[in-house]
C-alpha positions, 0 to 999 in steps of 0.5 A, spaced: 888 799 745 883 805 747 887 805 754 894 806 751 890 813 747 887 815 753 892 815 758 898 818 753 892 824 751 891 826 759 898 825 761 899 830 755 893 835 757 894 834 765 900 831 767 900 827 772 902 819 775 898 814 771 898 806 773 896 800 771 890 798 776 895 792 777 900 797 780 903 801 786 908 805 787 913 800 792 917 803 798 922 807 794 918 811 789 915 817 795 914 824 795 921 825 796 923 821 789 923 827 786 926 833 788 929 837 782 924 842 779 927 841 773 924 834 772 919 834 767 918 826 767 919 820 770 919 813 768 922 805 771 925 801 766 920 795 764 924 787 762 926 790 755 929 796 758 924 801 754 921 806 759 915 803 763 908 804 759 905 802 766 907 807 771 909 814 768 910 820 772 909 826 767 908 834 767 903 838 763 904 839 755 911 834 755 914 833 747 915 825 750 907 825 750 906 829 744 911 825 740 908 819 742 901 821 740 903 823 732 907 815 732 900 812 735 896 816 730 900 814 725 901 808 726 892 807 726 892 812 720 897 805 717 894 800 720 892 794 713 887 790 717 883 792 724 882 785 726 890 784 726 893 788 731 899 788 735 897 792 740 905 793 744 907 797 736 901 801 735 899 803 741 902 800 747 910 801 749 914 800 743 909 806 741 911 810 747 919 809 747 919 812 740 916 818 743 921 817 748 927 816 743 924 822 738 925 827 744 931 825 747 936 822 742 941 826 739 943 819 734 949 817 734 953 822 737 951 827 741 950 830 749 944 824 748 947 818 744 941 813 742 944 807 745 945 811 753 938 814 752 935 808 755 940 808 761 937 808 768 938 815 770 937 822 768 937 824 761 936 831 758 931 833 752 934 835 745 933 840 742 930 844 740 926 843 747 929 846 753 936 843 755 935 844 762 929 839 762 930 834 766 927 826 764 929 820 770 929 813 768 929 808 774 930 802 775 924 797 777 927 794 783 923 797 789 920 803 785 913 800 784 909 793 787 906 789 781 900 785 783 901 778 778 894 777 779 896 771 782 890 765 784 890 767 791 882 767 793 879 773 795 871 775 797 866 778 793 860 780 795 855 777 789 848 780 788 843 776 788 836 776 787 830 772 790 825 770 785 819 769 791 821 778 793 824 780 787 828 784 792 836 784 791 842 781 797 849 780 797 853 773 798 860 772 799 864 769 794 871 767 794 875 767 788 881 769 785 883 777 784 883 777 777 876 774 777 874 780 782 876 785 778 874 783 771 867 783 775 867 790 779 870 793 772 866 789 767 872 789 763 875 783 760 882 783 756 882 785 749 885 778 747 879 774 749 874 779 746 876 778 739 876 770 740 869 770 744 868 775 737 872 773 732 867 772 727 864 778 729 870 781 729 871 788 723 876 788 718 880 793 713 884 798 713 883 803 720 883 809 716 876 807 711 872 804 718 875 812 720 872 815 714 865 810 715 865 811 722 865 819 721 860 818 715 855 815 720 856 821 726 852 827 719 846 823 719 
Protein backbone atom coordinates (compact mmCIF):
# COMPACT_ATOMS: atom_id res chain seq x y z
CA UNK A 1 0.00 0.00 0.00
CA UNK A 2 2.90 2.61 1.02
CA UNK A 3 4.23 1.90 -2.78
CA UNK A 4 0.82 2.83 -4.52
CA UNK A 5 1.39 6.44 -2.44
CA UNK A 6 4.68 6.62 -3.11
CA UNK A 7 4.66 6.05 -6.68
CA UNK A 8 1.39 8.38 -7.52
CA UNK A 9 3.22 11.57 -4.81
CA UNK A 10 6.34 11.37 -7.27
CA UNK A 11 5.09 11.07 -10.43
CA UNK A 12 2.95 14.16 -9.41
CA UNK A 13 6.20 16.31 -7.89
CA UNK A 14 8.53 14.80 -10.67
CA UNK A 15 7.17 12.93 -13.43
CA UNK A 16 8.78 10.52 -14.77
CA UNK A 17 8.47 6.55 -15.96
CA UNK A 18 7.57 4.23 -13.09
CA UNK A 19 7.94 0.19 -13.05
CA UNK A 20 7.32 -2.66 -11.30
CA UNK A 21 10.68 -4.15 -10.38
CA UNK A 22 8.99 -7.32 -12.57
CA UNK A 23 8.76 -4.75 -15.47
CA UNK A 24 10.61 -3.48 -18.66
CA UNK A 25 9.94 -1.64 -21.43
CA UNK A 26 9.65 -4.42 -24.43
CA UNK A 27 10.74 -3.54 -28.06
CA UNK A 28 7.93 -1.06 -28.96
CA UNK A 29 8.15 1.24 -26.14
CA UNK A 30 11.62 3.40 -27.19
CA UNK A 31 12.40 6.86 -27.27
CA UNK A 32 10.81 7.39 -30.18
CA UNK A 33 7.30 5.86 -28.60
CA UNK A 34 6.47 9.39 -27.95
CA UNK A 35 6.74 12.13 -30.09
CA UNK A 36 3.89 14.51 -29.87
CA UNK A 37 4.89 17.52 -27.32
CA UNK A 38 1.54 17.90 -26.37
CA UNK A 39 1.66 14.14 -24.79
CA UNK A 40 1.36 14.80 -21.25
CA UNK A 41 0.92 10.82 -20.39
CA UNK A 42 1.38 7.38 -21.06
CA UNK A 43 -0.12 4.16 -20.12
CA UNK A 44 -0.73 0.20 -21.37
CA UNK A 45 -3.71 -1.13 -20.96
CA UNK A 46 -3.72 -3.83 -17.94
CA UNK A 47 -6.13 -7.52 -18.36
CA UNK A 48 -9.32 -5.38 -17.37
CA UNK A 49 -8.70 -2.51 -19.84
CA UNK A 50 -8.01 -0.14 -17.02
CA UNK A 51 -4.88 2.10 -17.40
CA UNK A 52 -1.66 0.14 -16.41
CA UNK A 53 -0.84 0.88 -12.56
CA UNK A 54 2.58 -0.90 -13.05
CA UNK A 55 4.42 1.06 -16.05
CA UNK A 56 3.22 4.58 -16.28
CA UNK A 57 5.13 7.43 -18.25
CA UNK A 58 3.89 11.03 -16.46
CA UNK A 59 4.85 14.67 -16.83
CA UNK A 60 5.42 16.79 -13.78
CA UNK A 61 2.25 18.19 -11.95
CA UNK A 62 -0.66 16.10 -14.17
CA UNK A 63 -4.41 16.57 -12.79
CA UNK A 64 -4.58 12.18 -13.38
CA UNK A 65 -2.19 12.06 -10.50
CA UNK A 66 -3.43 14.60 -8.42
CA UNK A 67 -7.08 13.29 -8.70
CA UNK A 68 -5.76 10.19 -8.03
CA UNK A 69 -3.90 11.23 -4.80
CA UNK A 70 -7.51 13.02 -3.30
CA UNK A 71 -9.46 9.33 -4.35
CA UNK A 72 -6.65 7.37 -2.25
CA UNK A 73 -6.82 9.93 0.51
CA UNK A 74 -10.38 9.56 0.61
CA UNK A 75 -10.62 6.23 0.35
CA UNK A 76 -7.99 5.67 3.78
CA UNK A 77 -9.59 8.73 5.70
CA UNK A 78 -13.01 6.01 4.84
CA UNK A 79 -11.59 3.08 5.39
CA UNK A 80 -13.63 0.91 8.78
CA UNK A 81 -11.00 -1.51 9.52
CA UNK A 82 -7.16 -1.59 8.82
CA UNK A 83 -6.86 -5.22 9.12
CA UNK A 84 -9.01 -5.72 6.12
CA UNK A 85 -8.03 -3.77 2.99
CA UNK A 86 -8.44 -4.15 -0.32
CA UNK A 87 -5.77 -3.01 -1.60
CA UNK A 88 -6.72 -3.03 -5.76
CA UNK A 89 -9.53 -0.24 -4.40
CA UNK A 90 -7.88 2.21 -2.04
CA UNK A 91 -4.65 2.39 -3.08
CA UNK A 92 -3.96 0.28 -6.03
CA UNK A 93 -5.19 0.60 -9.82
CA UNK A 94 -9.11 0.87 -9.35
CA UNK A 95 -7.89 4.10 -7.47
CA UNK A 96 -5.84 5.04 -10.30
CA UNK A 97 -8.52 4.62 -13.06
CA UNK A 98 -10.97 6.88 -11.18
CA UNK A 99 -8.21 9.79 -11.35
CA UNK A 100 -8.08 8.61 -14.87
CA UNK A 101 -11.79 8.96 -15.18
CA UNK A 102 -12.11 12.01 -13.30
CA UNK A 103 -9.94 13.84 -15.61
CA UNK A 104 -10.72 12.60 -18.95
CA UNK A 105 -14.50 11.98 -18.95
CA UNK A 106 -17.05 14.33 -20.15
CA UNK A 107 -20.00 11.53 -19.03
CA UNK A 108 -22.14 10.28 -21.48
CA UNK A 109 -21.59 12.68 -23.96
CA UNK A 110 -19.02 14.70 -24.84
CA UNK A 111 -15.84 14.90 -26.95
CA UNK A 112 -14.66 12.00 -24.19
CA UNK A 113 -17.76 9.63 -23.53
CA UNK A 114 -17.03 7.57 -20.47
CA UNK A 115 -17.30 4.09 -22.21
CA UNK A 116 -14.31 5.24 -25.12
CA UNK A 117 -12.17 6.88 -22.16
CA UNK A 118 -10.50 3.31 -21.76
CA UNK A 119 -10.23 2.85 -25.65
CA UNK A 120 -6.41 2.22 -26.75
CA UNK A 121 -5.14 5.39 -28.22
CA UNK A 122 -5.18 9.00 -27.48
CA UNK A 123 -7.82 10.97 -25.51
CA UNK A 124 -7.89 14.34 -24.39
CA UNK A 125 -8.10 16.08 -20.90
CA UNK A 126 -11.53 17.52 -20.19
CA UNK A 127 -12.07 20.68 -18.96
CA UNK A 128 -11.23 22.84 -17.58
CA UNK A 129 -7.88 21.46 -18.02
CA UNK A 130 -6.00 22.11 -21.24
CA UNK A 131 -7.65 20.44 -24.19
CA UNK A 132 -4.69 20.53 -26.03
CA UNK A 133 -3.14 18.00 -23.65
CA UNK A 134 -2.64 14.84 -24.95
CA UNK A 135 -3.00 11.31 -22.78
CA UNK A 136 -2.03 7.92 -24.72
CA UNK A 137 -3.50 4.58 -23.87
CA UNK A 138 -1.36 1.46 -25.31
CA UNK A 139 -1.96 -1.75 -25.81
CA UNK A 140 0.12 -4.28 -23.89
CA UNK A 141 0.97 -6.12 -26.71
CA UNK A 142 5.05 -5.44 -26.96
CA UNK A 143 5.08 -2.21 -24.98
CA UNK A 144 6.55 -3.89 -22.03
CA UNK A 145 8.33 -7.29 -20.84
CA UNK A 146 6.74 -8.71 -17.98
CA UNK A 147 9.14 -10.98 -15.90
CA UNK A 148 6.32 -14.16 -14.25
CA UNK A 149 8.79 -14.69 -11.78
CA UNK A 150 8.66 -17.95 -13.22
CA UNK A 151 10.83 -21.26 -11.14
CA UNK A 152 13.42 -20.80 -13.29
CA UNK A 153 16.84 -21.14 -10.72
CA UNK A 154 19.14 -18.21 -10.84
CA UNK A 155 22.57 -17.60 -8.48
CA UNK A 156 22.89 -16.09 -5.47
CA UNK A 157 25.65 -15.38 -3.74
CA UNK A 158 25.02 -15.85 0.07
CA UNK A 159 27.08 -14.48 3.21
CA UNK A 160 28.27 -16.70 5.40
CA UNK A 161 29.90 -16.33 8.29
CA UNK A 162 32.80 -19.05 9.74
CA UNK A 163 32.42 -19.29 13.47
CA UNK A 164 36.53 -20.39 13.87
CA UNK A 165 37.38 -16.32 12.07
CA UNK A 166 34.30 -14.89 12.55
CA UNK A 167 35.38 -13.32 9.01
CA UNK A 168 32.41 -13.13 6.43
CA UNK A 169 32.43 -15.22 2.75
CA UNK A 170 29.78 -15.57 -0.12
CA UNK A 171 28.63 -19.06 -1.54
CA UNK A 172 26.51 -19.32 -4.44
CA UNK A 173 23.36 -20.25 -4.47
CA UNK A 174 20.85 -21.28 -7.15
CA UNK A 175 17.44 -20.50 -6.52
CA UNK A 176 14.23 -19.06 -8.08
CA UNK A 177 13.96 -15.34 -9.09
CA UNK A 178 11.30 -14.42 -6.83
CA UNK A 179 13.35 -16.12 -4.08
CA UNK A 180 16.37 -13.40 -5.05
CA UNK A 181 14.45 -10.91 -4.96
CA UNK A 182 12.70 -11.09 -1.65
CA UNK A 183 16.16 -11.31 -0.35
CA UNK A 184 18.42 -8.33 -2.04
CA UNK A 185 15.27 -6.05 -1.37
CA UNK A 186 14.24 -7.62 2.09
CA UNK A 187 10.83 -7.42 1.20
CA UNK A 188 8.19 -9.72 1.40
CA UNK A 189 4.47 -9.31 -0.37
CA UNK A 190 2.03 -7.58 1.97
CA UNK A 191 -0.46 -10.66 1.92
CA UNK A 192 1.99 -13.04 3.60
CA UNK A 193 3.00 -10.13 6.20
CA UNK A 194 -0.44 -9.95 7.58
CA UNK A 195 -0.62 -13.94 7.71
CA UNK A 196 2.67 -14.47 9.27
CA UNK A 197 1.33 -11.09 11.73
CA UNK A 198 -2.22 -11.68 11.90
CA UNK A 199 -2.37 -11.50 15.40
CA UNK A 200 -0.47 -8.91 15.55
CA UNK A 201 -2.14 -7.29 12.81
CA UNK A 202 -4.00 -3.43 14.02
CA UNK A 203 -7.44 -2.89 13.74
CA UNK A 204 -9.99 0.19 13.51
CA UNK A 205 -10.82 2.77 11.69
CA UNK A 206 -7.74 4.24 9.39
CA UNK A 207 -8.56 7.84 10.56
CA UNK A 208 -8.33 7.14 14.41
CA UNK A 209 -4.85 5.01 14.40
CA UNK A 210 -3.91 8.57 12.02
CA UNK A 211 -5.09 10.65 14.74
CA UNK A 212 -2.99 8.05 17.24
CA UNK A 213 -0.26 8.04 15.24
CA UNK A 214 0.10 11.80 14.85
CA UNK A 215 -0.77 12.28 19.13
CA UNK A 216 2.45 10.03 19.66
CA UNK A 217 4.86 12.28 16.90
CA UNK A 218 4.17 15.61 20.05
CA UNK A 219 5.72 13.61 22.54
Amino acid sequence: MTIDIWRILILYRYGGIYSDFDVAPDVKLTEMTIQNKNYSAFFLSDPWNRPSHWLIGMEPNHPIMYHTMLIILNNLLELKDVSQVKLVFVTGPEALKKGYTTVISTGDGGEEPYKQIFNTGIHRLRKPYPNNTLVQKFKNDGYSYQNRLDKTLVPYRMPTTTNSSNSTNTTTIMITKKERIKKETNSSHWKQIIYETKNNVPRGMCIDHLYMNAQKQKH
